[in-house]
C-alpha positions as a printed Julia matrix, in Angstrom:
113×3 Matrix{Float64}:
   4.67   -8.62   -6.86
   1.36   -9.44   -6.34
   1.91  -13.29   -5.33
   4.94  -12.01   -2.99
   2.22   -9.96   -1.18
   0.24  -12.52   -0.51
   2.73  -15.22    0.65
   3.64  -12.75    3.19
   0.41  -12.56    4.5
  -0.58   -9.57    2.59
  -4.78   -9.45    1.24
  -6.4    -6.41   -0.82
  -9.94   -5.05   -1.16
  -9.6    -4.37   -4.47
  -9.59   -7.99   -6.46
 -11.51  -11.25   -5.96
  -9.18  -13.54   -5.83
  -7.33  -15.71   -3.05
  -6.14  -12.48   -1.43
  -9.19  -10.93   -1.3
 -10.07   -9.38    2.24
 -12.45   -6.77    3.21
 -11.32   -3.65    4.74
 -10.88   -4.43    8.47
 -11.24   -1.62   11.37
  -8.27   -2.49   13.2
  -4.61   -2.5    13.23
  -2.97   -3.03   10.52
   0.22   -1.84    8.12
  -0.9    -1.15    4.31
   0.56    0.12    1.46
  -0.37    0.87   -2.0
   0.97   -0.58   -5.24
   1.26    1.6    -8.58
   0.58    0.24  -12.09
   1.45    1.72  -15.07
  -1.55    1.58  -17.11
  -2.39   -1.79  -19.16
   1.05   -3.73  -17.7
  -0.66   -5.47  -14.65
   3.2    -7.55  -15.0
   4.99   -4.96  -13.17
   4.51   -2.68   -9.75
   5.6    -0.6    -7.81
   5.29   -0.22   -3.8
   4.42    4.08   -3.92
   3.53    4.3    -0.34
   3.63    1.91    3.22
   1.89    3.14    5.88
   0.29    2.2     9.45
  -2.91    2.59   11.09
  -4.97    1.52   14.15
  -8.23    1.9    12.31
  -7.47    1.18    8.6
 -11.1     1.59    7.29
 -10.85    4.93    8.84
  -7.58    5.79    7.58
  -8.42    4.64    4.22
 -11.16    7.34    3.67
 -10.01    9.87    1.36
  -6.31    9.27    1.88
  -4.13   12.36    0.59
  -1.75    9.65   -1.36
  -4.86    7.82   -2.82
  -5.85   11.34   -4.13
  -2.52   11.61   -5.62
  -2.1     8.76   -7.79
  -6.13    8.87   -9.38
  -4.06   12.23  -11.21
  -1.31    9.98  -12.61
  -2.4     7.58  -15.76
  -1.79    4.24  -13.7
  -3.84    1.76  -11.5
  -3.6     1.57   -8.3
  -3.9    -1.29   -5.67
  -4.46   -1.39   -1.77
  -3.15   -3.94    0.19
  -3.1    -4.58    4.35
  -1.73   -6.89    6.7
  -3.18   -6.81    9.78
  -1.25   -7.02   12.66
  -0.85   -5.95   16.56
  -1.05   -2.73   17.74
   2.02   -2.62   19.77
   4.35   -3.67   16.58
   2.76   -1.44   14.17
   5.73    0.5    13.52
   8.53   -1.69   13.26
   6.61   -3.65   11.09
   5.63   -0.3     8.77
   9.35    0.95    9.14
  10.57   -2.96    7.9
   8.09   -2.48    4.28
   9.22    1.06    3.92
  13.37    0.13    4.26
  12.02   -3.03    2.31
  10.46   -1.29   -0.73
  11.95    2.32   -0.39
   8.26    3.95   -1.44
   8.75    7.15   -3.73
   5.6     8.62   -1.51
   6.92    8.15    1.91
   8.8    11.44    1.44
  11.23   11.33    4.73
  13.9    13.85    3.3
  12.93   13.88   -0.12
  10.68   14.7    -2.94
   7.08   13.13   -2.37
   6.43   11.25   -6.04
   8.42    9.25   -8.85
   9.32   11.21  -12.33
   8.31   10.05  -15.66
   5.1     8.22  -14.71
C-alpha cells in the first residue's frame, strides 16, 4: 500500500524514508492508513479527507483521536494539491478506497479490529 502511495505522489510525516515530507500549511487531500498491530504488510485506507491548511487541520483531528483507542498503528499521508480541485480529488480517494471512517450514510468505524 505504502509504495502505491507514493507512486501516486503521496508523502507522510510519519517515516524517514523516500516519502518522507513535512507537514505543509497548504492545500492538500490526506488520509490516514490503519495497521493492525505488528503486520506493517497489510493496510487499510480508514479515513480521506481535504484541507486548505493541513498542518492546521491535522491538530487534534477527531479521527486521529479515534484510532490511538484501537490496538493498531496508524499512518498519515498528504498530497498536496490546488485549492480549486480539492474536492474532486478527496471525493476520487474516498470512491477509490471506500474509508470505514468517512461515515456518509453509515456507521463511522470497521468491526473486529
Amino acid at each position: 500500500m505504502r509504495n502505491n502511495l507514493a507512486r501516486d505522489g503521496w508523502v507522510t510525516p510519519d517515516t524517514y524514508d523516500n516519502c518522507f515530507n513535512p507537514v505543509i500549511d497548504g492545500p492538500s487531500v490526506y488520509l490516514f492508513l490503519l495497521y493492525p498491530r505488528w503486520d506493517f504488510g497489510s493496510a487499510l485506507v480508514a479515513y480521506v479527507g481535504m484541507s486548505t491548511q493541513l498542518s492546521k487541520r491535522l491538530e487534534g483531528h477527531p479521527i486521529l483521536t479515534e484510532l490511538n483507542k484501537l490496538d493498531c498503528w496508524y499512518m498519515r499521508w498528504f498530497k498536496p494539491t490546488s485549492k480549486h480541485t480539492l474536492r474532486v480529488i478527496e471525493r476520487k480517494y474516498i470512491h477509490k478506497f471506500d474509508p470505514p471512517w468517512n461515515i456518509i450514510g453509515r456507521k463511522r468505524g470497521i468491526n473486529n479490529v
